[in-house]
Every structure is written in structure tokens, then in C-alpha cells.
Biopython code that builds the backbone (N, CA, C, O; Angstrom):
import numpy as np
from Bio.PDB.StructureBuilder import StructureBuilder

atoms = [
    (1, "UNK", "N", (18.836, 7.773, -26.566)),
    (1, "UNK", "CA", (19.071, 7.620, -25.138)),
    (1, "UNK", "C", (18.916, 6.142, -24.756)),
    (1, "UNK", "O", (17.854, 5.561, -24.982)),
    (2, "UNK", "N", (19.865, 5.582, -24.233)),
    (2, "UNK", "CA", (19.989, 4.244, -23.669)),
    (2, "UNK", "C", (18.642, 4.071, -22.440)),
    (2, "UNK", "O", (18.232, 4.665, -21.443)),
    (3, "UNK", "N", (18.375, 3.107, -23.091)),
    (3, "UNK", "CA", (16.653, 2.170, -21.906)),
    (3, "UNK", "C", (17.299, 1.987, -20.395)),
    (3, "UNK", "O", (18.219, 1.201, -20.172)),
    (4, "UNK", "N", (16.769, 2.712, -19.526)),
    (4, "UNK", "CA", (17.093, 2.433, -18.320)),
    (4, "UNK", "C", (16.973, 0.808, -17.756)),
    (4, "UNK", "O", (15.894, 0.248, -17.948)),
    (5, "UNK", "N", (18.143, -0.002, -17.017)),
    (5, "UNK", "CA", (17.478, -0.885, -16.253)),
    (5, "UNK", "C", (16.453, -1.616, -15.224)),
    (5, "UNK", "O", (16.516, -1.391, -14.015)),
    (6, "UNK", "N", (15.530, -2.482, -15.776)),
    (6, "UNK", "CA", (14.986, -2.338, -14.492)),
    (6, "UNK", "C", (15.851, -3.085, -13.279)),
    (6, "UNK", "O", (16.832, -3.821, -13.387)),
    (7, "UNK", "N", (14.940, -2.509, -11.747)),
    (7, "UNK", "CA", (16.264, -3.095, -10.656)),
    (7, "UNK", "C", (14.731, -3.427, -9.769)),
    (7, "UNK", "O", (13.546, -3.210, -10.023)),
    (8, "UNK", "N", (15.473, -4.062, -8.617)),
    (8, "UNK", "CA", (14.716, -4.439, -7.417)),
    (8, "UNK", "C", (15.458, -3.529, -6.418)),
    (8, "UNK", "O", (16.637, -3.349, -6.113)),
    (9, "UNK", "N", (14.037, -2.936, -5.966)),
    (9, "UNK", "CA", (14.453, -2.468, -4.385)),
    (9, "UNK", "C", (13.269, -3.119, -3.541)),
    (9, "UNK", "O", (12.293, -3.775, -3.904)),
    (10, "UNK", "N", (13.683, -2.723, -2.348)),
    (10, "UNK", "CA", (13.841, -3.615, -1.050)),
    (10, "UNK", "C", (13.399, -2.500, -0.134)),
    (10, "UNK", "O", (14.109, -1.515, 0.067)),
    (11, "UNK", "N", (11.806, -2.730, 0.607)),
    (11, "UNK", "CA", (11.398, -2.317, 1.188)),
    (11, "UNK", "C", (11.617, -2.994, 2.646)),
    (11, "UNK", "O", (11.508, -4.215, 2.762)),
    (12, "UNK", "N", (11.993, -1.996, 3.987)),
    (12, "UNK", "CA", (12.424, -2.338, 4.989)),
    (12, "UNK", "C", (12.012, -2.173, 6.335)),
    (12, "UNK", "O", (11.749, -0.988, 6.537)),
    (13, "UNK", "N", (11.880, -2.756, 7.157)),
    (13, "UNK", "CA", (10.888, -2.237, 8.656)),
    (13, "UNK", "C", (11.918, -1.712, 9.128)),
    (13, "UNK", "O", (12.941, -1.562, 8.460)),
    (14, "UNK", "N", (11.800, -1.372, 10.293)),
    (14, "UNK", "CA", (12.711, -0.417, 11.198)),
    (14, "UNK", "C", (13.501, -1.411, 11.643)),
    (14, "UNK", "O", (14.622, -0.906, 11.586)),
    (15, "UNK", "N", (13.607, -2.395, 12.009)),
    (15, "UNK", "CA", (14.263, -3.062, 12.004)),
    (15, "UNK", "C", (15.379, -3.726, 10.913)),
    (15, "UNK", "O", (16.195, -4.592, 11.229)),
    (16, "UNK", "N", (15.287, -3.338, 10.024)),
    (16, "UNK", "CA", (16.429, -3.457, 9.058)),
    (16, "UNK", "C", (15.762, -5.227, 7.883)),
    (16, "UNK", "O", (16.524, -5.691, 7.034)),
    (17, "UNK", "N", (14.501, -5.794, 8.111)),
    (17, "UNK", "CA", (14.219, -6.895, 8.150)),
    (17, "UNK", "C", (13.433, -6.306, 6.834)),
    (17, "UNK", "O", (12.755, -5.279, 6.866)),
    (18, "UNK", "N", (13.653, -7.208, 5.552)),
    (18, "UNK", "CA", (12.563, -7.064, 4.182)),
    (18, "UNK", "C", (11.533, -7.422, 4.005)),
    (18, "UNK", "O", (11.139, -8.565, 4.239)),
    (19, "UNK", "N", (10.863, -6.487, 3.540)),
    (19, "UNK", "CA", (9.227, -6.944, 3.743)),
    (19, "UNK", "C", (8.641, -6.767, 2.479)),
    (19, "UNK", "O", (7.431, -6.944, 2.332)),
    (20, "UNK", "N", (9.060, -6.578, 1.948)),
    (20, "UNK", "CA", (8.772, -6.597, 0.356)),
    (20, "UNK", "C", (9.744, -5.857, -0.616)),
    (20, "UNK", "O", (10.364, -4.819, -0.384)),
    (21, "UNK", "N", (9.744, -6.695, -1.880)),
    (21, "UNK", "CA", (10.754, -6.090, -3.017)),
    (21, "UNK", "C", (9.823, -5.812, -4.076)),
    (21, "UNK", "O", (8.791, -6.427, -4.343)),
    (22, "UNK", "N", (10.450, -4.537, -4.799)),
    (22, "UNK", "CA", (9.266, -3.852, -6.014)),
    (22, "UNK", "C", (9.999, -3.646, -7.094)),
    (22, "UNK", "O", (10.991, -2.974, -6.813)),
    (23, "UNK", "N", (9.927, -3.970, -8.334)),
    (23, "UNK", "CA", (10.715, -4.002, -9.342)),
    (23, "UNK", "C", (10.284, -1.974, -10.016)),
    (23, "UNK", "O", (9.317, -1.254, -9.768)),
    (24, "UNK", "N", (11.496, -1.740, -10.849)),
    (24, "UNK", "CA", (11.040, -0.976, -11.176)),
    (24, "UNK", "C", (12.466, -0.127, -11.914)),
    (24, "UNK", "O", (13.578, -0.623, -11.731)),
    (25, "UNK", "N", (12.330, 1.131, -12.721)),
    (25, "UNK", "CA", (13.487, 1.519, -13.115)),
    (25, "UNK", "C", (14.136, 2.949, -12.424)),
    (25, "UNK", "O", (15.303, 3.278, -12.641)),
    (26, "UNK", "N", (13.356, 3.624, -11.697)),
    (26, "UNK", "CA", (13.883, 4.255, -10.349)),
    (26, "UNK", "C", (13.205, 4.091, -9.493)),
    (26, "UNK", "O", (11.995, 3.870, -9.538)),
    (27, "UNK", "N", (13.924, 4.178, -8.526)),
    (27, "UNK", "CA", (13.136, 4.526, -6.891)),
    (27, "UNK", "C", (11.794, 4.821, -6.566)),
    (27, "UNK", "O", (11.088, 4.184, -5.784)),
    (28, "UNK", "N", (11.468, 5.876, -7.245)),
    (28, "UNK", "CA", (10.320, 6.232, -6.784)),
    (28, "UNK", "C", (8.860, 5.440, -7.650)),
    (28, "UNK", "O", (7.678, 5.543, -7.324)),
    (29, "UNK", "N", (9.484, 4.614, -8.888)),
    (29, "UNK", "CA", (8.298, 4.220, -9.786)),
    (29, "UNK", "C", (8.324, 2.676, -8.497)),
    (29, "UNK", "O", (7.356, 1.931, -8.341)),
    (30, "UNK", "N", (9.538, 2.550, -7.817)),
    (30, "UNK", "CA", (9.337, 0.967, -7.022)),
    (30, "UNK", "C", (8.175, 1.651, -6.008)),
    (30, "UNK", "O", (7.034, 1.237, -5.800)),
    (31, "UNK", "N", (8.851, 2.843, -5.443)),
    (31, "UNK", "CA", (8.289, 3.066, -3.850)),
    (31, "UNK", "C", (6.970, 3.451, -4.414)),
    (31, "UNK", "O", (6.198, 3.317, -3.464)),
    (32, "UNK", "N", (6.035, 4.013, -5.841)),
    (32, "UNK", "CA", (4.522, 4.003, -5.585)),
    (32, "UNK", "C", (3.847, 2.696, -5.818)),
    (32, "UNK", "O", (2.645, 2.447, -5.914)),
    (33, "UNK", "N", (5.161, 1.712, -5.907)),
    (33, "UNK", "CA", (3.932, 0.315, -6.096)),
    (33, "UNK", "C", (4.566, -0.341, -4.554)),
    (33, "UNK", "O", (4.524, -1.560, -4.384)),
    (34, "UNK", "N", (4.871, 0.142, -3.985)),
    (34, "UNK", "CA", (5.023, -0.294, -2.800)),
    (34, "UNK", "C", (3.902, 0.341, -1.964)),
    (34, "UNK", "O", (3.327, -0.183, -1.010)),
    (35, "UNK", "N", (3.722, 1.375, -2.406)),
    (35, "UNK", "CA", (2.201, 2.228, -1.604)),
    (35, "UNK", "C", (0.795, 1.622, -1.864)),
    (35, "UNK", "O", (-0.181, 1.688, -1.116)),
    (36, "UNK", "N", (0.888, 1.026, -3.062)),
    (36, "UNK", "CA", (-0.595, 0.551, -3.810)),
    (36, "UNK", "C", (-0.788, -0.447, -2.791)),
    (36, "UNK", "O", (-1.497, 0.248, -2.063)),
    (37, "UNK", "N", (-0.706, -1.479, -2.216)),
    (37, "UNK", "CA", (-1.076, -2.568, -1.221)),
    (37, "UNK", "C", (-1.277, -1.435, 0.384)),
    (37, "UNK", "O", (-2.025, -1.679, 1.331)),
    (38, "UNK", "N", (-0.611, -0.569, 0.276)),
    (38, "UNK", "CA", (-1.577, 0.295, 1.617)),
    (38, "UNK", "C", (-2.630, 1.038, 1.394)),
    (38, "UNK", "O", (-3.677, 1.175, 2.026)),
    (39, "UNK", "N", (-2.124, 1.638, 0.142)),
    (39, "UNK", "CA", (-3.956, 2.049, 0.017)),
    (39, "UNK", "C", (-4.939, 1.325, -0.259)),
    (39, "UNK", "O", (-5.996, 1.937, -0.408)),
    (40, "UNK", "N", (-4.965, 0.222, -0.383)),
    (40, "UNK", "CA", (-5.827, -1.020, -0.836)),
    (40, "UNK", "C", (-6.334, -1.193, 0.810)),
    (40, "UNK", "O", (-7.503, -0.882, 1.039)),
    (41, "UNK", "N", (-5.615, -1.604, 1.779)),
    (41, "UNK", "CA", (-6.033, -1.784, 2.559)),
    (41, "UNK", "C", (-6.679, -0.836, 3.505)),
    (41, "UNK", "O", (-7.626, -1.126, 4.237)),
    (42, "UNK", "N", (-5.922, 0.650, 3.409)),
    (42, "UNK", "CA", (-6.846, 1.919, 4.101)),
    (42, "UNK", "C", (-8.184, 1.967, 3.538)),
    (42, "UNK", "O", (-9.055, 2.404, 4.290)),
    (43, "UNK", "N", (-8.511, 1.623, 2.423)),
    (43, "UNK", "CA", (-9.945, 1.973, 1.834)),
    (43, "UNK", "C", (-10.468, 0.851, 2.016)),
    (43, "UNK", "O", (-11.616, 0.889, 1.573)),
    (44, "UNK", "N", (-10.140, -0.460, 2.581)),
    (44, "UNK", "CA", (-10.688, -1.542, 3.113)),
    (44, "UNK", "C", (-11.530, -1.112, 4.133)),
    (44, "UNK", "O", (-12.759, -1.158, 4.177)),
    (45, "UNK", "N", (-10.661, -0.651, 5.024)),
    (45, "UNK", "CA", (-10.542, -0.401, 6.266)),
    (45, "UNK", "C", (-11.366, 1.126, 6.580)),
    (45, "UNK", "O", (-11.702, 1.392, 7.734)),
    (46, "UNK", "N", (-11.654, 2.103, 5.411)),
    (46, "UNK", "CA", (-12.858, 2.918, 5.682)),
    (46, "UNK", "C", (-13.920, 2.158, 5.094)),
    (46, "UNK", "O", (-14.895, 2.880, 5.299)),
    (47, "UNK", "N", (-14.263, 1.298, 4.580)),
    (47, "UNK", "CA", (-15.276, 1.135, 3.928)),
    (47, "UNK", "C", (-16.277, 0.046, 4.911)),
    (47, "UNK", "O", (-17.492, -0.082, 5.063)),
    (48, "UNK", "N", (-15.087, -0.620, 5.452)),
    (48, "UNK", "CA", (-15.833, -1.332, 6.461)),
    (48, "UNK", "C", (-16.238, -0.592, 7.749)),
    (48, "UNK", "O", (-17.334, -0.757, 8.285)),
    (49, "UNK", "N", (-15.436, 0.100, 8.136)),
    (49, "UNK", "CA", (-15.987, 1.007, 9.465)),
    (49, "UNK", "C", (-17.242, 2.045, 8.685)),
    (49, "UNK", "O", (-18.259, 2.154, 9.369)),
    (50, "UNK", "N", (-17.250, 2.657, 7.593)),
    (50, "UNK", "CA", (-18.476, 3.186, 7.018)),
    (50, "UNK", "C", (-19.823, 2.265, 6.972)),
    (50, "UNK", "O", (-20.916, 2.829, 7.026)),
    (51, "UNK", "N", (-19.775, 1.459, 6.916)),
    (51, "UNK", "CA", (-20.647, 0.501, 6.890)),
    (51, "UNK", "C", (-21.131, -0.018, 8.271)),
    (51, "UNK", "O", (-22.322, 0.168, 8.517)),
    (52, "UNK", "N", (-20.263, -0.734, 9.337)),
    (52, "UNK", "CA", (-20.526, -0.390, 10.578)),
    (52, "UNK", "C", (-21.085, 0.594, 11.396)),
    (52, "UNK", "O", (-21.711, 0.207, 12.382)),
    (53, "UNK", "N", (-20.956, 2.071, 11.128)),
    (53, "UNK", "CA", (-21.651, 3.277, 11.441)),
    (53, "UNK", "C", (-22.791, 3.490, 10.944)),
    (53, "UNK", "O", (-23.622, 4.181, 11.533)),
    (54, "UNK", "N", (-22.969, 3.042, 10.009)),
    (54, "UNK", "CA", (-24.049, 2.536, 8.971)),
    (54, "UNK", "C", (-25.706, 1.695, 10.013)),
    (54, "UNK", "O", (-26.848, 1.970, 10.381)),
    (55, "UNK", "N", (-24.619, 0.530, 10.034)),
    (55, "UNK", "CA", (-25.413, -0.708, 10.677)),
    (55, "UNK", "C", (-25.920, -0.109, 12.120)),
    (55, "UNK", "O", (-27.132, -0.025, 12.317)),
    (56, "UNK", "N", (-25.102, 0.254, 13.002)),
    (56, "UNK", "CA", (-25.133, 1.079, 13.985)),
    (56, "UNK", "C", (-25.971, 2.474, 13.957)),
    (56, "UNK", "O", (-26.769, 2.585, 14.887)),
    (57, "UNK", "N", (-25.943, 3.015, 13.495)),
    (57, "UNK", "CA", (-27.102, 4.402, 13.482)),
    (57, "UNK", "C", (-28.283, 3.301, 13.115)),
    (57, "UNK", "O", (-28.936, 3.095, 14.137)),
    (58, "UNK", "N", (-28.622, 2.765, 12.343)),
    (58, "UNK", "CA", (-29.558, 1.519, 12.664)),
    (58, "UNK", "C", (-30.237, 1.000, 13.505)),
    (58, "UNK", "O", (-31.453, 0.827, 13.590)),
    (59, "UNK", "N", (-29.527, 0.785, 14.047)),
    (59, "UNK", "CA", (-29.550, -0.199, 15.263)),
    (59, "UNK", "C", (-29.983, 0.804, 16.370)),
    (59, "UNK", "O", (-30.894, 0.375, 17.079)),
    (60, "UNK", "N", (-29.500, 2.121, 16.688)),
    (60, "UNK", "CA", (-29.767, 2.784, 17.505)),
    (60, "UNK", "C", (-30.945, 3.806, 16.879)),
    (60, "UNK", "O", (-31.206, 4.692, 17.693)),
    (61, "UNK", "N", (-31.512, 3.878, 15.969)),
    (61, "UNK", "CA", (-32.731, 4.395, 15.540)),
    (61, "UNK", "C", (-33.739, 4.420, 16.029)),
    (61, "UNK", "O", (-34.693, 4.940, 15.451)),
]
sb = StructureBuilder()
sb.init_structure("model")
sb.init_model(0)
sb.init_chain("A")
sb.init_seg("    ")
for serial, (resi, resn, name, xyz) in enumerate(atoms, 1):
    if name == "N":
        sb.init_residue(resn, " ", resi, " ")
    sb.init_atom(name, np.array(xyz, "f"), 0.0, 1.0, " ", f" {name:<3s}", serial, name[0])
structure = sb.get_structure()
């Protein structure tokens, strides 16, 4: 069986404007490394508000 190519796709805002390109040899192996930089930042983003609730029950102790 012939080696698939790899290609670039082209992630897009609603606006039709590129916001990032992900290499890859279908679609969907581009679009889960296009997901990895949001979940990076959602678990930023609980870990710091966990910690704040944290500091806060603290504070109000």
C-alpha cells in the first residue's frame, strides 16, 4: 500500500481568516493537534481558578 502524503490544513475563524496550519496525513490526525493547544490552555485555566478557590476559602476561614 502506497505511504499516504503528508498535507497542511488550515484552521479558520468564522471569519474565513487563518489561525493556524497543522501538518498531518488526514484531517482528523491535523484537527487533534489543532485541539492539543486548547486543552493546554483549559487545564491552565482550571488549575489556576482551583487554586484561587483554594487561596480564597483561606482567606475567608
Amino acid at each position: 500500500m502506497a505511504e499516504k502524503e503528508t498535507k497542511n490544513f488550515a484552521s479558520r475563524d468564522k471569519d474565513g481568516n487563518e489561525i493556524g496550519v497543522f501538518t498531518g496525513k488526514q484531517p482528523r490526525q491535523a484537527a487533534l493537534k489543532a485541539a492539543n493547544p486548547l486543552r493546554y490552555h483549559l487545564s491552565t485555566i482550571f488549575e489556576i481558578t482551583r487554586i484561587t478557590a483554594k487561596i480564597l476559602k483561606r482567606t475567608l476561614d
